[in-house]
BALUMDREN-549118 format. One record per residue (C-alpha): x, y, z. Coordinates in pm, whole numbers, always signed. Layout:
BEGIN
+--------+--------+--------+
|     xx |     yy |     zz |
+--------+--------+--------+
|      X |      Y |      Z |
...
+--------+--------+--------+
REM end
This chain:
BEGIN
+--------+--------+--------+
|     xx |     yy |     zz |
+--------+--------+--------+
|  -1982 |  -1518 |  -1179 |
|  -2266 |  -1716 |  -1078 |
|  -2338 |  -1814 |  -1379 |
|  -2024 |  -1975 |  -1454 |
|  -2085 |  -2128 |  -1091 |
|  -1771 |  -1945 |   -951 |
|  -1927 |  -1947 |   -576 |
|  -1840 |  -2156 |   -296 |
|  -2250 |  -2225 |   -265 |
|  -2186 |  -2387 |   -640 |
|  -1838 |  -2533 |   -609 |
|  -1618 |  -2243 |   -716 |
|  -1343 |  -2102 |   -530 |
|  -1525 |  -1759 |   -459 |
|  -1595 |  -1748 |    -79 |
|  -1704 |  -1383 |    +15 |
|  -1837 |  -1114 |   -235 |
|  -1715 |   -771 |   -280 |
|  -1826 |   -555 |   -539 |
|  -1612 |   -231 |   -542 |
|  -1647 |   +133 |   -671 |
|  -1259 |   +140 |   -671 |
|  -1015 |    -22 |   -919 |
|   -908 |   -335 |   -717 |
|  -1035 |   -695 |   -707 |
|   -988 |   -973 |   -531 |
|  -1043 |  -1336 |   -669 |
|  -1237 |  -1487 |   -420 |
|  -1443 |  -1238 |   -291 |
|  -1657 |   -899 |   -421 |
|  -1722 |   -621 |   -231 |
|  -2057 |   -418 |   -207 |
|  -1888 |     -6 |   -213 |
|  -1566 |    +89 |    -50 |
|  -1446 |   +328 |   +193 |
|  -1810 |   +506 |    +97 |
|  -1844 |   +559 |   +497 |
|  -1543 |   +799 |   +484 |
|  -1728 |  +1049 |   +248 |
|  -2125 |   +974 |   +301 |
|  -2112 |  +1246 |   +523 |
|  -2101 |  +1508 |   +201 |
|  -2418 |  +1321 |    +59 |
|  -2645 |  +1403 |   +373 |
|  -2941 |  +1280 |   +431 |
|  -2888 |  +1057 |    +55 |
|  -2633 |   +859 |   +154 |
|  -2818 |   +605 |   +412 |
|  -3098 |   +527 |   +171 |
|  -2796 |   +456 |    -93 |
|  -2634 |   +256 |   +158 |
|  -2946 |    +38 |   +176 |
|  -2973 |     +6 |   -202 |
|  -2633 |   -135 |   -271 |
|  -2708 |   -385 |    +21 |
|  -3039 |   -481 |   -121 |
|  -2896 |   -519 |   -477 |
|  -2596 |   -708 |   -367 |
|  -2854 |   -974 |   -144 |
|  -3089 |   -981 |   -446 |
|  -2794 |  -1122 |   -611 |
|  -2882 |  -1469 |   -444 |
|  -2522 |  -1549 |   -475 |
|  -2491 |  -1778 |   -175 |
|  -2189 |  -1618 |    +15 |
|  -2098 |  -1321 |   +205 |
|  -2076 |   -928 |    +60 |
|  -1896 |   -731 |   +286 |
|  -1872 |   -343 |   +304 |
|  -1506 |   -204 |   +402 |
|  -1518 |   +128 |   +588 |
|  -1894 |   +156 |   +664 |
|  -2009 |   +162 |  +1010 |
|  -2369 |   +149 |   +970 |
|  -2377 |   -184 |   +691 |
|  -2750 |   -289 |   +740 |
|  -2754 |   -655 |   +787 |
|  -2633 |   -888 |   +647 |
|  -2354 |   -742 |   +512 |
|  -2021 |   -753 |   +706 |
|  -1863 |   -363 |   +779 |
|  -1487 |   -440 |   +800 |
|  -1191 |   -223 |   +850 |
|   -930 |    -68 |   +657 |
|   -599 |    +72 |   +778 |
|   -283 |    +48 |   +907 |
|   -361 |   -109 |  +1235 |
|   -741 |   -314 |  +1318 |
|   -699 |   -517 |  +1598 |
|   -917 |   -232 |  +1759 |
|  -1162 |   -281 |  +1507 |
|  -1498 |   -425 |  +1575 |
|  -1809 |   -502 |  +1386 |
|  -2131 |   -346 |  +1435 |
|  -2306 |   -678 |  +1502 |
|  -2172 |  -1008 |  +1713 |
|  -2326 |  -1164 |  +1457 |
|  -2045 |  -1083 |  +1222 |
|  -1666 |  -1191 |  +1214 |
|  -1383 |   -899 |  +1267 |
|  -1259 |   -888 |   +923 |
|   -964 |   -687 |   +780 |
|   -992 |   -593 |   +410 |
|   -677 |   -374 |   +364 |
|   -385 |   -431 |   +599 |
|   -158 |   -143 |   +434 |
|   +176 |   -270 |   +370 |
|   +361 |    +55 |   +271 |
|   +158 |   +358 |   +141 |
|   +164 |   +550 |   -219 |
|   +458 |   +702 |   -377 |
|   +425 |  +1087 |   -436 |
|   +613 |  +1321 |   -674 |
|   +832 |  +1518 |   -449 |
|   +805 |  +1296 |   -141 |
|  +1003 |  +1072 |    +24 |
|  +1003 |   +673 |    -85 |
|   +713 |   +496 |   +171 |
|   +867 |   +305 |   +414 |
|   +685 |    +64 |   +649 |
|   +924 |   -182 |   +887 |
|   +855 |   -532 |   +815 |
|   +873 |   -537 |  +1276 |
|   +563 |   -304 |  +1264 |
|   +360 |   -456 |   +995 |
|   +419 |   -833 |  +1158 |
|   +291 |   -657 |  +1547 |
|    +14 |   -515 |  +1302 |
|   -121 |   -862 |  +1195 |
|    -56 |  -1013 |  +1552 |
|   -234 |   -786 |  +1757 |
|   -554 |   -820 |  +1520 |
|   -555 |  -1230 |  +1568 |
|   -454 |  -1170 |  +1906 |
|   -754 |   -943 |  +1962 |
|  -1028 |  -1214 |  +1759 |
|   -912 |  -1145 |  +1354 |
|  -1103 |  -1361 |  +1116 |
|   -958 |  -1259 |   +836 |
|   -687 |  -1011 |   +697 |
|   -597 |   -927 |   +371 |
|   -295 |   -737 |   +261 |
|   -351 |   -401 |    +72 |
|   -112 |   -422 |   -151 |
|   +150 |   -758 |    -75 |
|   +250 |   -714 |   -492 |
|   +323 |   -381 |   -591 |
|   +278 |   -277 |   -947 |
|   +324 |    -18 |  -1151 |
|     +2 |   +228 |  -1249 |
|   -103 |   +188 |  -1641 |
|    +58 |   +439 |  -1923 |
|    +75 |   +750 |  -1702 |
|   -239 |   +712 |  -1486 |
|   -266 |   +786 |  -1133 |
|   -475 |   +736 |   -847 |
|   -415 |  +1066 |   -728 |
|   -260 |  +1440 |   -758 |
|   +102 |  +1397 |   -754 |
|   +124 |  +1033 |   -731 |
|   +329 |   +851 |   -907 |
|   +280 |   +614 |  -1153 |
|   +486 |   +335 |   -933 |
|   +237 |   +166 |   -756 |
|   +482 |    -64 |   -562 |
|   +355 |    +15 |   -181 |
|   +671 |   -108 |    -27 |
|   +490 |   -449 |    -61 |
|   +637 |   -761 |     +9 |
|   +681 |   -864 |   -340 |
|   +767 |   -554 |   -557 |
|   +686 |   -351 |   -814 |
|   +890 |   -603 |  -1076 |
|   +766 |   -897 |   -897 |
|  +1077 |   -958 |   -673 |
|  +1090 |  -1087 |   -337 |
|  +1146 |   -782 |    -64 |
|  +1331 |   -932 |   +197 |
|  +1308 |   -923 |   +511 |
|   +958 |   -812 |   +428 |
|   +848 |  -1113 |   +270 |
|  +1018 |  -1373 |   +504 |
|   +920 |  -1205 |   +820 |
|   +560 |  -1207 |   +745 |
|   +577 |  -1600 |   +550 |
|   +696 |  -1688 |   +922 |
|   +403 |  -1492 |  +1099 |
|   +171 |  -1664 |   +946 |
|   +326 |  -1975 |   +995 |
|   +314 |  -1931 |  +1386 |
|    -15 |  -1803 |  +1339 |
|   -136 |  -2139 |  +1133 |
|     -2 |  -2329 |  +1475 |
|   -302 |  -2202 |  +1670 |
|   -535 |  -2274 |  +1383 |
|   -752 |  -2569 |  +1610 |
|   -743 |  -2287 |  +1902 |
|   -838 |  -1996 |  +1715 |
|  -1157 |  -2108 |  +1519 |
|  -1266 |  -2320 |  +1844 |
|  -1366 |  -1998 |  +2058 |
|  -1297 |  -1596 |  +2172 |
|  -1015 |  -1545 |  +2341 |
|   -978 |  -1445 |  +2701 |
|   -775 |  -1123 |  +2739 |
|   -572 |  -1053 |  +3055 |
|   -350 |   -757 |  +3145 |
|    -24 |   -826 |  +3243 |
|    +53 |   -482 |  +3318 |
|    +82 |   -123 |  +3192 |
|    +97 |   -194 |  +2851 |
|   +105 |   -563 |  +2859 |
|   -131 |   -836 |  +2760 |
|   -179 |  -1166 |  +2711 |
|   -471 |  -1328 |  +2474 |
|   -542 |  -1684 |  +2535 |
|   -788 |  -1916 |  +2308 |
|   -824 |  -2298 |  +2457 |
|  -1020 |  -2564 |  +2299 |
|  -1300 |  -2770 |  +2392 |
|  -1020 |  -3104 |  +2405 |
|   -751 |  -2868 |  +2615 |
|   -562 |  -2742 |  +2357 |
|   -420 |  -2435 |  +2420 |
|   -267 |  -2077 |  +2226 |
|   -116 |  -1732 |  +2336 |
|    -28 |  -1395 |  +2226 |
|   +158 |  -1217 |  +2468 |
|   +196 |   -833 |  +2378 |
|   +368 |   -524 |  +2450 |
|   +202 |   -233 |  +2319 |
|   +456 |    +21 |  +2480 |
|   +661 |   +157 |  +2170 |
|   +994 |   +229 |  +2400 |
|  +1067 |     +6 |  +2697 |
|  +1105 |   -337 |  +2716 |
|   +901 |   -603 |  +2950 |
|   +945 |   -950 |  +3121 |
|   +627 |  -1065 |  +3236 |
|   +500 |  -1382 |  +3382 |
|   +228 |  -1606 |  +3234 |
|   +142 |  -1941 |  +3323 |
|   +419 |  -1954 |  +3564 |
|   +668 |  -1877 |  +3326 |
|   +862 |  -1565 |  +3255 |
|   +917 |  -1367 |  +2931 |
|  +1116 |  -1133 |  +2754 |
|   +869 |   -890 |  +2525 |
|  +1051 |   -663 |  +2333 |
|   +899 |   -304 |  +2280 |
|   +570 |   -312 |  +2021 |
|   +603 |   -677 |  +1968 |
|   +371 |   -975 |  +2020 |
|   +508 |  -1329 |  +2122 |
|   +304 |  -1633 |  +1962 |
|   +283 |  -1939 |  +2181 |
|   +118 |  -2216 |  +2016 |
|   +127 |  -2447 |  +2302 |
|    +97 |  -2121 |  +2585 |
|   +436 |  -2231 |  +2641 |
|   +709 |  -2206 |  +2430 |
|   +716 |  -1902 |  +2205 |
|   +763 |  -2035 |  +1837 |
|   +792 |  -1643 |  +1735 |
|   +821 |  -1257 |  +1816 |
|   +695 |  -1016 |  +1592 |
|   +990 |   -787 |  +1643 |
|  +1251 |  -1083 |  +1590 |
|  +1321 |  -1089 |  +1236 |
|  +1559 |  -1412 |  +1107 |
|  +1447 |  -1340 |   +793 |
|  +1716 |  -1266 |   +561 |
|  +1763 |   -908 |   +428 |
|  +1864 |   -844 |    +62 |
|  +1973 |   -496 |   -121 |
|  +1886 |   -490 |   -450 |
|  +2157 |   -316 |   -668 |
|  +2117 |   -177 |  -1044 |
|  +2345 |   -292 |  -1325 |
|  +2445 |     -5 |  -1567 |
|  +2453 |    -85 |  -1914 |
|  +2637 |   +122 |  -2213 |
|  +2405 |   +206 |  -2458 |
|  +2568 |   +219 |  -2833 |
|  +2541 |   +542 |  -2956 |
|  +2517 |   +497 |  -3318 |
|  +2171 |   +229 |  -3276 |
|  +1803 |   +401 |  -3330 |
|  +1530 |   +282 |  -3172 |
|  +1489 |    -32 |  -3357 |
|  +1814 |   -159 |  -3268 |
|  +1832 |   -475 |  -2981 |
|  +2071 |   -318 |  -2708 |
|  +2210 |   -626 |  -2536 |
|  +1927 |   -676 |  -2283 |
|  +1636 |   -602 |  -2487 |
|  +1615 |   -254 |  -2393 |
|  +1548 |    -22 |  -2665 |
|  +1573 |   +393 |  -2665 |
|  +1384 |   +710 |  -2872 |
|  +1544 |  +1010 |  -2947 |
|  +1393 |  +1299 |  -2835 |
|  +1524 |  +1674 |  -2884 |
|  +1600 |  +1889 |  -2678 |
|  +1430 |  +2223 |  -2614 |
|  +1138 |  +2386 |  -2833 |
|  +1358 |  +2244 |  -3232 |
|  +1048 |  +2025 |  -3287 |
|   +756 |  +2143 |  -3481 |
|   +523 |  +2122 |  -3189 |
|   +627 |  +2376 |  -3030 |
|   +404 |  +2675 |  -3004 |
|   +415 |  +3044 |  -2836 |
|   +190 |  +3089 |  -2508 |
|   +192 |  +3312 |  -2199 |
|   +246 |  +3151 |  -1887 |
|   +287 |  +2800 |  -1737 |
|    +99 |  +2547 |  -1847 |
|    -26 |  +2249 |  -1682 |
|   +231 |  +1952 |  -1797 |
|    +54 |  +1600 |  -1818 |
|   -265 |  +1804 |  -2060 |
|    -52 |  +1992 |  -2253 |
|   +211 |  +1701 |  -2325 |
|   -111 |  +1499 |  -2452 |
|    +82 |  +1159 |  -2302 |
|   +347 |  +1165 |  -2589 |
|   +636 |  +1247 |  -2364 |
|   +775 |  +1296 |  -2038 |
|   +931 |  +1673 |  -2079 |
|   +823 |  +1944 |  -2130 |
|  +1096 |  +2266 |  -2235 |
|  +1020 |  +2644 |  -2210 |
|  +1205 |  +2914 |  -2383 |
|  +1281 |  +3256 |  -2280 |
|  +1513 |  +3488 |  -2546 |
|  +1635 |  +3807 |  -2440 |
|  +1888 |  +4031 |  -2708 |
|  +2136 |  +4224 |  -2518 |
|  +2236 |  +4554 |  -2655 |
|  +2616 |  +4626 |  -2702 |
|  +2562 |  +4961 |  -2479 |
|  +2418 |  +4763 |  -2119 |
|  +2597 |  +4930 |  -1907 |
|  +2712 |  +4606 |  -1694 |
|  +2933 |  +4516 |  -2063 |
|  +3094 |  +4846 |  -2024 |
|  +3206 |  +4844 |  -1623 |
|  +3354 |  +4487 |  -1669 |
|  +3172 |  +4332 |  -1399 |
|  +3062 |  +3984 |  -1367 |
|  +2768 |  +3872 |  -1532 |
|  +2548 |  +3659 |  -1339 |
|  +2206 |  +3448 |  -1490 |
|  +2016 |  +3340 |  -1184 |
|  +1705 |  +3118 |  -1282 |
|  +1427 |  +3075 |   -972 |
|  +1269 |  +2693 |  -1108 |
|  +1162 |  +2409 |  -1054 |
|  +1202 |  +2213 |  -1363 |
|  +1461 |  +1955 |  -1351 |
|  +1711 |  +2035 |  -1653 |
|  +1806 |  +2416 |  -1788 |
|  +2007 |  +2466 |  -2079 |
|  +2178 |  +2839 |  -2128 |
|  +2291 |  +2917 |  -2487 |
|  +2523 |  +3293 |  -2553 |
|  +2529 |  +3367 |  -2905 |
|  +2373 |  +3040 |  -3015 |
|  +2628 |  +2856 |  -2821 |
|  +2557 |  +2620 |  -2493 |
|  +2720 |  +2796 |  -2226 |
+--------+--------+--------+
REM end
């Protein structure tokens, strides 16, 4: 990067470095580790001392901009610790020295096999971003506002899915999620109209009661912003401020640009909402997998059960995604059993009954060679 003078310090558009041991980047800035202060503590007394080398390697860099360290308390100066997680506006740096930054602002969570679809209110995620400018934000970054889909079959995780579309704001097929998407465009927005008030000092916090506060950043000229929260997740609050009163619905933050007129509450969404729909398409039966289907699609073939010459005798289950070797999503096991013409339950006329404890998705019974 520096060599193809990519920094701000050389022109470029690269402002903060991050060099990661995870598989994410972002454009304009690297990351020294991440998250490494969440497991250090099973490296003992190593993981300090290899705290202090990444820091020293990253600085020897010369790079002319930032690193910062996400997750890691103790990030020996000068690299900037900054916070990960749902929720930072707690969040606060282990030197004054250093801006409140927020790396990964979670936007949904991972999908899991078995688990139901992650779900975070666009209401929650807007208070979420709020509260942290309210509270002295620098910087937030969303973790992930694109969702995507994981490569071939890979996963970040046991029982993850491949989908990798985090209930972000834009999805997995790189469509707008409304209200999602406008909600948090007109966050910002309000957030943009205290720009001159917000990089000219700290703010002043106030209580306005159990639960309530107000955040207040003025400028050396007498400009003037205000974030008015209430943190209570149930009731409802007017409060006064500035001789003015104000309706603050539960967990919501109110954005006053002026500290007067509220141009925005997080919990006030006049975004619209959308429900996306699927279109079913006949497939012909006759085409192969070569043939164009309308839309582009194309399909494969593949038998069922244990016909194909792969298949192979061992006891047990097996372990699916190894023993499929990533040519193909199923996976069949056969069990034969020959009934003899004297069973005793052919003779007394009752009821036969096959009861089958699994939990594989498809079962197919054949009697006599025929599907039952």
């Amino acid at each position: 990067m520096k060599q193809e003078k990519l920094y701000a310090s050389q022109g470029g558009p690269i402002i903060l470095s991050q060099k990661t041991n995870l598989l994410c980047f972002y454009f304009f800035k690297y990351q020294i580790e991440n998250e490494y202060g969440n497991i250090d503590s099973a490296y003992g007394a190593a993981a300090k001392p290899y705290i202090k080398w990444a820091a020293g390697m990253a600085i020897s860099l010369d790079t002319g901009v930032p690193w910062v360290m996400c997750q890691q308390s103790d990030a020996p100066d000068p690299i900037i610790n900054t916070c990960n997680g749902f929720y930072c506006d707690q969040f606060t740096p282990n030197s004054n020295k250093k801006p409140k930054m927020w790396t990964e602002n979670w936007s949904g969570w991972f999908l899991s096999f078995g688990g139901t679809v992650p779900y975070r209110p666009v209401e929650d995620l807007a208070f979420a971003v709020a509260r942290f400018f309210q509270r002295g934000g620098t910087f937030q970054n969303y973790y992930m506002y694109h969702g995507g889909t994981n490569f071939d079959r890979t996963t970040g995780g046991p029982f993850i899915a491949t989908s990798y579309d985090y209930d972000a704001p834009i999805d997995e097929y790189g469509q707008v999620r409304q209200p999602k998407w406008g909600h948090l465009r007109d966050v910002h927005k309000a957030i943009k109209l205290c720009e001159e008030a917000l990089i000219a000092t700290d703010p002043k916090i106030s209580s306005l009661g159990p639960n309530l506060e107000a955040a207040v950043y003025k400028t050396g000229s007498g400009g003037c912003s205000a974030f008015l929260a209430n943190i209570d997740t149930k009731s409802d609050a007017t409060v006064n401020f500035n001789g003015n009163s104000y309706h603050l619905p539960a967990w919501s933050v109110s954005i006053l640009p002026d500290c007067k007129n509220v141009v925005l509450n997080t919990a006030k969404v006049n975004s619209m909402s959308v429900i996306p729909s699927f279109m079913h398409e006949s497939l012909n039966k006759n085409a192969d997998s070569t043939d164009s289907i309308g839309s582009g699609w194309s399909w494969i073939n593949e038998p069922v059960g244990i016909s194909k010459a792969s298949a192979f005798n061992k006891l047990g289950l097996l372990e699916q995604i190894n023993t499929t070797a990533d040519k193909s999503d199923y996976l069949w096991y056969s069990l034969s059993m020959n009934i003899k013409g004297d069973e005793p339950f052919l003779q007394d006329g009752s009821q036969t009954v096959l009861h089958v404890e699994s939990l594989g998705h498809g079962l197919h019974a054949f009697i006599n060679g025929k599907l039952a």
